[in-house]
C-alpha positions as CSV (number, residue, x, y, z in Angstrom):
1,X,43.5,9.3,17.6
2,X,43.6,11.5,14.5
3,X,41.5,11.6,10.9
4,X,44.8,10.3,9.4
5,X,44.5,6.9,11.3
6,X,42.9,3.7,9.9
7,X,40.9,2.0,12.9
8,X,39.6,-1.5,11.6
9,X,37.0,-3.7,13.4
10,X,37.2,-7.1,12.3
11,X,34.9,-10.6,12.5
12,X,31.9,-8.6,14.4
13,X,28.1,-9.3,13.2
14,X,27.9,-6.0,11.1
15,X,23.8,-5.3,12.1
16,X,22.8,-2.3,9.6
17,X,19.5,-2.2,8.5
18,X,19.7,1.1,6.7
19,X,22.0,-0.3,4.6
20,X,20.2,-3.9,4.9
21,X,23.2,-5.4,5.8
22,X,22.9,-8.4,8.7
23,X,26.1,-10.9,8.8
24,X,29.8,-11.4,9.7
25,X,32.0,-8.6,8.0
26,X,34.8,-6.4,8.5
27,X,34.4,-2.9,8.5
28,X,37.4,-0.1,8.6
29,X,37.2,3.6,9.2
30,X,39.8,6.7,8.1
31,X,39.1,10.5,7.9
32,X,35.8,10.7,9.9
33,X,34.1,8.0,7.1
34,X,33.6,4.3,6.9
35,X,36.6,3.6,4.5
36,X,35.5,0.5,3.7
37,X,33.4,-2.8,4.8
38,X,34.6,-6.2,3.6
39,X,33.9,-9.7,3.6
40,X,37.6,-10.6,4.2
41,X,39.4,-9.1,7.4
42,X,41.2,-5.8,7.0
43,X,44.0,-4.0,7.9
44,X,44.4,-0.2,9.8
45,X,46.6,1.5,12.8
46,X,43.9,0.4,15.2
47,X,42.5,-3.3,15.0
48,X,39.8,-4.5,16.9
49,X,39.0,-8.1,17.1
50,X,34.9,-7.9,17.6
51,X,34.1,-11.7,17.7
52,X,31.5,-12.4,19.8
53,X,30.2,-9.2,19.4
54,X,28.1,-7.1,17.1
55,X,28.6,-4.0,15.5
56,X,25.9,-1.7,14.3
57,X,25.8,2.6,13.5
58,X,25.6,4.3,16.5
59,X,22.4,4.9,18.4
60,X,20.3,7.7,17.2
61,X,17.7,9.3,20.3
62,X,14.8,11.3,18.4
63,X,13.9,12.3,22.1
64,X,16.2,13.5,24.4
65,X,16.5,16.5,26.8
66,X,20.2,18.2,26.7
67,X,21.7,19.1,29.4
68,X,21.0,22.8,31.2
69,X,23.3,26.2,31.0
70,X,24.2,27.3,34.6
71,X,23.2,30.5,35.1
72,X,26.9,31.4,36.8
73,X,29.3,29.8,34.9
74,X,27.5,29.3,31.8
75,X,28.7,25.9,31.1
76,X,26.2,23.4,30.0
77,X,25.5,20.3,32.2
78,X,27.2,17.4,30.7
79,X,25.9,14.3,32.7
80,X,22.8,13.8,30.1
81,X,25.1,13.6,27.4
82,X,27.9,11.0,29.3
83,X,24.6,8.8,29.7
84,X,24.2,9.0,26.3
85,X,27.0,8.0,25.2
86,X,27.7,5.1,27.7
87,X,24.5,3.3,26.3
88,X,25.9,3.6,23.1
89,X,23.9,6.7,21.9
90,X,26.7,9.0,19.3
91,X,23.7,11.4,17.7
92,X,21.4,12.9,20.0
93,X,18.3,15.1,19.2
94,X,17.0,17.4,22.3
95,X,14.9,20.3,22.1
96,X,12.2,18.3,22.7
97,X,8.6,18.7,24.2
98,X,8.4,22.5,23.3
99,X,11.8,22.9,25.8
100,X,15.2,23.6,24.7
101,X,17.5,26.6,23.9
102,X,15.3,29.3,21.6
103,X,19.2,30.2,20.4
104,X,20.3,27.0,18.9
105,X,23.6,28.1,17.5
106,X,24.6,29.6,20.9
107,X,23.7,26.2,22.7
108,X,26.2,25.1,20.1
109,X,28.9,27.0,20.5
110,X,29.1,26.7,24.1
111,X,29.4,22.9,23.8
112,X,31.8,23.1,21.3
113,X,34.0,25.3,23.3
114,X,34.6,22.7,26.1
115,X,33.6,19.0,24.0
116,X,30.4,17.1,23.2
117,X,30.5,13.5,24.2
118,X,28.2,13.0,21.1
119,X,26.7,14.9,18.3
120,X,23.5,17.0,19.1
121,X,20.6,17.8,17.1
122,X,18.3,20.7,18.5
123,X,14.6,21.0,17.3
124,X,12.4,24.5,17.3
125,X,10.9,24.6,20.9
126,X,7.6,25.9,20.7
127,X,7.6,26.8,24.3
128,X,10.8,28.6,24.4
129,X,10.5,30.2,21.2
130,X,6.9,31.4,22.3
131,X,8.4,33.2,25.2
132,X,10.7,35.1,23.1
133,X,8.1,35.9,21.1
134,X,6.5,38.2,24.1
135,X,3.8,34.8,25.7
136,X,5.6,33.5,28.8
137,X,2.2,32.4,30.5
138,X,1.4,29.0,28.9
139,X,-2.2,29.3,30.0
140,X,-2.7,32.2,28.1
141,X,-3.1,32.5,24.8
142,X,-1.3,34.3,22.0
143,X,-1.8,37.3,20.3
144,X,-1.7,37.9,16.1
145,X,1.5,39.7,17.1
146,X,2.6,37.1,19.2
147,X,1.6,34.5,16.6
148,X,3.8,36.5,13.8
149,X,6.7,36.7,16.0
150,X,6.5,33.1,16.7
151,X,6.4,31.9,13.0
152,X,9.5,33.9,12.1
153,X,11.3,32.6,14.6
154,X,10.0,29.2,13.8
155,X,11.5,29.5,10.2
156,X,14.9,31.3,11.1
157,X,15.1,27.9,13.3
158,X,13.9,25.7,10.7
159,X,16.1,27.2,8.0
160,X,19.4,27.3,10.3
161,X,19.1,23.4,10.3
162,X,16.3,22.4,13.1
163,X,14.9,18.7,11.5
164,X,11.3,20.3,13.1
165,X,9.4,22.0,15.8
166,X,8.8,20.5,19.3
167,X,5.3,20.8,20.8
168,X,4.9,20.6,24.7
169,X,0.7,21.1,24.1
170,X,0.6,19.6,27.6
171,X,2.7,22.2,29.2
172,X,1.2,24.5,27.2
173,X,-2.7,25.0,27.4
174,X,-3.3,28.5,26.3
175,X,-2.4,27.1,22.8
176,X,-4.9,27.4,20.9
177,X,-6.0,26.3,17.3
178,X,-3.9,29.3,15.6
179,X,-1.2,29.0,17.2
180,X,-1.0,24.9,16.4
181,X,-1.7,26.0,12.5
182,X,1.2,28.7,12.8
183,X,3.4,26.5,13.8
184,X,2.4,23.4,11.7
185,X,2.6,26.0,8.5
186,X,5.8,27.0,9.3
187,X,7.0,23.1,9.5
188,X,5.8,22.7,6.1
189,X,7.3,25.8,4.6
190,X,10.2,25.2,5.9
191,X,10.5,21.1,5.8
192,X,10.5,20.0,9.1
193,X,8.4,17.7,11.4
194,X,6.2,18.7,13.9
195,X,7.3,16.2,17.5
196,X,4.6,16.6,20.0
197,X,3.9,15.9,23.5
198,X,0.0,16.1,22.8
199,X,-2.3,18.0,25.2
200,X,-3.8,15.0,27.1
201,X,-2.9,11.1,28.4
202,X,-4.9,8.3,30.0
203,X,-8.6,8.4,28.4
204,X,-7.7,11.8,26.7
205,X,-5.2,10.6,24.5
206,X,-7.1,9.4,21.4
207,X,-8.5,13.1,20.7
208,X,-5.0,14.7,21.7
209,X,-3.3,12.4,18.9
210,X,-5.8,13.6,16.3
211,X,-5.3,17.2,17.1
212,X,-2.1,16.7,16.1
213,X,-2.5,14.5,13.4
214,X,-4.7,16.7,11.6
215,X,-2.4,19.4,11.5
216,X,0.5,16.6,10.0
217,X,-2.9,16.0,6.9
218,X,-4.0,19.4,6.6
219,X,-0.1,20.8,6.3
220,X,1.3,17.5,4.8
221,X,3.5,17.7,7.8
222,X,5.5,14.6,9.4
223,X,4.2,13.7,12.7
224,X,6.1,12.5,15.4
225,X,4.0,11.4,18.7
226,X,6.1,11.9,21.6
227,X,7.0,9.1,24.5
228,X,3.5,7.3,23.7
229,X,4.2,5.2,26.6
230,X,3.9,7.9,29.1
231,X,0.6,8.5,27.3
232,X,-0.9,5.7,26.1
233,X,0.1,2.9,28.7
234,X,-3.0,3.3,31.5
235,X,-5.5,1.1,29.1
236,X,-5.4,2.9,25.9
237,X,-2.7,1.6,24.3
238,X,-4.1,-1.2,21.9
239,X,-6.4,2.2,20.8
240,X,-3.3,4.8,20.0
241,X,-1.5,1.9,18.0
242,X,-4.4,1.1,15.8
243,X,-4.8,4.8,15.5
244,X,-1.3,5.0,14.5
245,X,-1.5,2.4,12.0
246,X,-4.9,4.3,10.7
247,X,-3.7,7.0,10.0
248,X,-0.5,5.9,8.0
249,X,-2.9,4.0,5.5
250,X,-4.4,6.9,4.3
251,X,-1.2,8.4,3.4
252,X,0.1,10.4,6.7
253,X,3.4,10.0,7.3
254,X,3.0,9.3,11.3
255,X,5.4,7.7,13.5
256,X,6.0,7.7,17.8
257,X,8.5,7.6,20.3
258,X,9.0,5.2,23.5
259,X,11.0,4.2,26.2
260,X,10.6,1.0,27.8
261,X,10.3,1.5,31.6
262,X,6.5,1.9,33.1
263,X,7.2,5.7,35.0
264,X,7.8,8.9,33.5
265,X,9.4,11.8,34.8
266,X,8.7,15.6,34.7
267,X,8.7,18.9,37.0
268,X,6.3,18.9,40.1
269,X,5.1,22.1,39.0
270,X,4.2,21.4,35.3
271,X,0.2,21.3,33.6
272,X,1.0,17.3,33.9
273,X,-0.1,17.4,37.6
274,X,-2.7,20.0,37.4
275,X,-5.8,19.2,39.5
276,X,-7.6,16.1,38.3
277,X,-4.7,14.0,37.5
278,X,-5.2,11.6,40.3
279,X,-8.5,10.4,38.9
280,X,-7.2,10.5,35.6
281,X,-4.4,7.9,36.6
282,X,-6.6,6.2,39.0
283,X,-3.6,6.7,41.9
284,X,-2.7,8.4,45.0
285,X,0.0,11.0,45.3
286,X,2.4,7.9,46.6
287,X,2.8,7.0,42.6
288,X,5.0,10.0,43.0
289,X,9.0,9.4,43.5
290,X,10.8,12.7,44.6
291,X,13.9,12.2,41.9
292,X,16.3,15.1,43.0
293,X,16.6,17.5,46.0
294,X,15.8,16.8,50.4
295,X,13.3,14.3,49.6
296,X,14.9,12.4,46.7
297,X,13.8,8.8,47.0
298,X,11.0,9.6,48.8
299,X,7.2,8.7,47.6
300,X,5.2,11.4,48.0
301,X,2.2,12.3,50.8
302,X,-0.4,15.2,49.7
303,X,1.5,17.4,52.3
304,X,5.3,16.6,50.4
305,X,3.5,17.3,46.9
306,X,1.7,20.6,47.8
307,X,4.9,21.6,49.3
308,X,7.2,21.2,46.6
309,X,4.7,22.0,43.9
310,X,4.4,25.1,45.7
311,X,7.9,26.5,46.9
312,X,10.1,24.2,44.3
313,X,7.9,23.8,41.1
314,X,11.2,22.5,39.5
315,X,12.1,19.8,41.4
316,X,12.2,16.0,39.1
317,X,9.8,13.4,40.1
318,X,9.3,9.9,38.3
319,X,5.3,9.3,38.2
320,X,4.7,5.4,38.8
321,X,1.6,5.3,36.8
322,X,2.2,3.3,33.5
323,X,1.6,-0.3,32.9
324,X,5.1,-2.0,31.6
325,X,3.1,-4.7,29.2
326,X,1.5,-1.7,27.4
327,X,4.8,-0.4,27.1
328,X,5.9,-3.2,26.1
329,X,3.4,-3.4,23.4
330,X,4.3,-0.4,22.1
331,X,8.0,-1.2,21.7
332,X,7.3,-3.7,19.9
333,X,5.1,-2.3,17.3
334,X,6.5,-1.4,13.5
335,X,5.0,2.4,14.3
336,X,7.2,3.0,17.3
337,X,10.9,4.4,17.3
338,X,13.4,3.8,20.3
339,X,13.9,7.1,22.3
340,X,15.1,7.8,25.7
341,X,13.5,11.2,27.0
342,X,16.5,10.7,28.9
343,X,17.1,14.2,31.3
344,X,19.7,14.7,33.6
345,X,19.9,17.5,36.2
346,X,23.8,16.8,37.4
347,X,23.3,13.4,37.5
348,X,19.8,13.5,39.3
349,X,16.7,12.0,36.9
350,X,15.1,9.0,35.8
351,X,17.1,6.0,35.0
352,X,15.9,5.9,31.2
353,X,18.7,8.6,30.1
354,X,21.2,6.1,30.9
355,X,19.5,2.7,30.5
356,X,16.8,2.8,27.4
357,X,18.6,1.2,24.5
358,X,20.7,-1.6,26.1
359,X,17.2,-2.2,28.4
360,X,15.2,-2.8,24.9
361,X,18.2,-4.6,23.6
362,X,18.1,-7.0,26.5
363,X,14.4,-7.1,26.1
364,X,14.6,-7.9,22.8
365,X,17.5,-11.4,23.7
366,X,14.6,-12.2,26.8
367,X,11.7,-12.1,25.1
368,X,12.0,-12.3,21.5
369,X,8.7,-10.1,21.0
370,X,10.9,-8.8,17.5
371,X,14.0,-9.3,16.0
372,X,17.4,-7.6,17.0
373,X,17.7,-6.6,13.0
374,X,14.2,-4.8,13.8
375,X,15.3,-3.5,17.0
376,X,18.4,-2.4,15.6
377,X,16.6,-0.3,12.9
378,X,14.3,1.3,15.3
379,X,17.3,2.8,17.3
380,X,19.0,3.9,14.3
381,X,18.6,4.6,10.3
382,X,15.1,5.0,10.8
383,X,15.4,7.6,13.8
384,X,17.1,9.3,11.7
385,X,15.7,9.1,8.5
386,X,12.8,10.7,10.2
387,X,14.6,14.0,11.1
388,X,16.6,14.3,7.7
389,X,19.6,13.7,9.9
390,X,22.9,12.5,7.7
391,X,23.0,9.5,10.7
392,X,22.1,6.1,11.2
393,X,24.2,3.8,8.4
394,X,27.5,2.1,7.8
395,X,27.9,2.0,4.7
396,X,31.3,3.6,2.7
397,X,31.1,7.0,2.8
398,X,28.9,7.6,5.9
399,X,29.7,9.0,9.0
400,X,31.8,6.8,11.2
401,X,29.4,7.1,14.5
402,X,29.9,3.3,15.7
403,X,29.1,0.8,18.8
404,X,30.1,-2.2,19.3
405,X,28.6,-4.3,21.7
406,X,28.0,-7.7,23.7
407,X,24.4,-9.3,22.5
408,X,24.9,-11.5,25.1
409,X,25.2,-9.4,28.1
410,X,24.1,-5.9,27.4
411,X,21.1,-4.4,29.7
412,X,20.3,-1.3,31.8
413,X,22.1,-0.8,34.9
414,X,20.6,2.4,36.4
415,X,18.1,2.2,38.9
416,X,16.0,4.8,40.2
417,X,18.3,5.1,43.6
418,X,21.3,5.8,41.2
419,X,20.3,7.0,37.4
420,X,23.4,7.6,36.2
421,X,24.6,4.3,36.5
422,X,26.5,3.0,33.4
423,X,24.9,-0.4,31.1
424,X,27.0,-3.9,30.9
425,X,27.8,-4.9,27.5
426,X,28.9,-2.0,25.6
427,X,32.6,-2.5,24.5
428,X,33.7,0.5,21.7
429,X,31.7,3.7,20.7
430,X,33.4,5.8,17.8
431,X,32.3,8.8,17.1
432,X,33.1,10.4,13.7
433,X,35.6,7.1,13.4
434,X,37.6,8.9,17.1
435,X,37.5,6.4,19.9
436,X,34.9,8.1,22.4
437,X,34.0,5.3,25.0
438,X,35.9,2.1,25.6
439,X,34.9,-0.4,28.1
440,X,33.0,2.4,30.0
441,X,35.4,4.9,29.8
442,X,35.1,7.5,28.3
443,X,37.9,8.4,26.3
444,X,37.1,11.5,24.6
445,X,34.4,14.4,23.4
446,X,34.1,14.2,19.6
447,X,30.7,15.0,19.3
448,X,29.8,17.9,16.8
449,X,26.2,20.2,15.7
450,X,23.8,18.2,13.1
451,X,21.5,19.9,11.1
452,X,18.8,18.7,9.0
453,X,19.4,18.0,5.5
């Protein structure tokens, strides 16, 4: 399907909050753009009869992890990116949680040379760019000279088109309070947000928030608290949305991330399972799901965990700690954006990478805790309004990143047996106005680098 070719979707519930559009229209695409979006059906090469159905912009994940560079062939792992784009996902922001490539424009450029199932976003890794800055040991702390380093490669980053800088403070704990203030200064200098996957969960998560936060007032920085499900959802999550909400009436410009499932997912070997996190969780080591490798699908015994933590510190495991109506909660409230933390390790992971938006979507039709206009926005235009990403609309002139899907019948599929399992209910995804997924299938790689704006 080439630029030159007019693809027309008529008679489809055109759902667009960033453009507050909400009712029956017809919308046709040419050149990469929306062309044009009418209340009388149109006309094109390609015509696509979307009763029934609705059409909105295509999803927008603040909070993804992209997929890993083999270290022999130097091709990027794919599968994380398929998932995304089977759940209807066309812009994708990774980098997240202090980890991604410290060489953003060389991530690109091997994606490019083989296809992108969607468009990528990268944000400024703390972690990674802290190790190229001469720190590799996150429990010990940086240096001035270290510290210096670290801010200019922060701005080269920022200023090549990173929408912000990614915190991992949990994976990090040598970071100390001049290293957060390098970093937030060079988010404010040069525009960004600072995302962060605080230092603390469970009954440490109120003063972890804050530590952040008062970077976001003191640098009149953007705040974005990351996955506040896997952090907030043991008791304290009534607490981190009231904070949330504080904090936004006296003028910081604070928002969070969440996926809906009640587990979260992360290396046996990183700071999260660090003595004490038993008690903190109130659990035993059976909470823990082996999600790749010999054991995979196995709960854990202390012997299976010391092992593995020990002799294969990067193996996946899904922690069954979190408490789904907290999650829930959070979902639902006005501060909290839609976002995956979807990671795929060739095909191996948790089943939120290939489940998250249709899950909240069918939430959304089963519960009714909002509305789908609501739910709609907090997968899109406001995702990326957040990161100054040109994403998220339909209206003439935008970027012609579309889904199309059944209200009626989309949910998750994926389980934690089988992650990569594809959603029911999503019909067309177009990305940059190309057919990319029909039915399932996936019909092409159209995805292409965003940057910041």
């Amino acid at each position: 399907m080439g630029f030159d070719m007019r693809t027309v979707i008529n008679h489809g519930l055109l759902v667009d909050p960033g453009s507050r559009i909400c009712s029956r229209l017809h919308l046709a695409m040419e050149n990469g753009k929306i062309g044009a979006v009418s209340p009388v059906p149109l006309e094109g090469d390609l015509v696509i009869d979307a009763s029934g159905l609705v059409v909105t912009p295509g999803f927008v994940d603040i909070h993804m992890h992209e997929g890993e560079i083999d270290s022999r062939s130097g091709l990027v792992d794919a599968s994380i990116f398929e998932c995304m784009l089977r759940m209807g996902v066309t812009t994708a922001v990774g980098g997240n949680c202090g980890q991604g490539p410290a060489d953003p424009e060389g991530y690109f450029a091997l994606l490019e040379a083989h296809g992108c199932p969607v468009n990528l976003a990268l944000l400024a890794p703390h972690e990674s760019m802290r190790a190229e800055a001469g720190r590799k040991d996150g429990y010990a702390q940086a240096g001035p000279e270290e510290l210096k380093r670290l801010y200019i490669l922060a701005r080269r980053l920022l200023d090549g088109g990173c929408p912000g800088i990614s915190l991992g403070v949990r994976y990090v704990p040598g970071m100390n309070q001049a290293e957060l203030e390098t970093l937030a200064r060079a988010a404010a200098e040069g525009k960004g947000i600072l995302s962060a996957h605080v230092r603390d969960d469970a009954g440490g998560v109120l003063a972890a928030m804050e530590e952040i936060a008062a970077l976001g007032r003191r640098f009149a920085v953007p705040v974005q608290i990351s996955h506040l499900g896997s952090m907030a959802a043991y008791g304290q999550m009534e607490e981190a949305l009231s904070y949330l909400d504080a904090q936004a009436s006296a003028g910081l410009d604070i928002l969070a991330d969440c996926y809906p499932y009640a587990a979260f997912s992360t290396g046996i070997g990183r700071a999260t399972y660090d003595d004490g996190f038993l008690q903190r969780y109130g659990m035993g080591y059976e909470a823990i799901e082996v999600a790749e490798g010999p054991w995979k699908g196995r709960r854990c015994t202390e012997e299976m965990f010391r092992h593995l933590r020990q002799n294969a510190p990067e193996t996946l495991t899904v922690g069954h700690f979190m408490r789904q109506e907290e999650v829930d909660l959070a979902l639902a409230h006005p501060k909290v954006l839609t976002a995956s933390d979807g990671l795929m390790r060739r095909g191996q992971g948790h089943p939120r990478a290939a489940g998250t938006f249709p899950r909240v979507l069918a939430r959304v039709r089963e519960q009714k805790s909002f509305s789908l206009y609501e739910a709609v926005g907090k997968m899109t235009w406001r995702n990326a309004r957040h990161l100054r990403l040109p994403k998220g609309r339909l209206a003439v002139g935008d970027d012609a990143d579309v889904a199309v899907w059944d209200s009626e019948t989309i949910m998750d599929q994926a389980t934690f047996a089988a992650p990569d399992t594809a959603p029911a209910g999503i019909r067309h995804i177009f990305v940059g106005g190309k057919m990319a997924l029909e039915n399932g299938e996936i019909k092409g790689r159209f995805g292409r680098p965003v940057r910041a704006v």
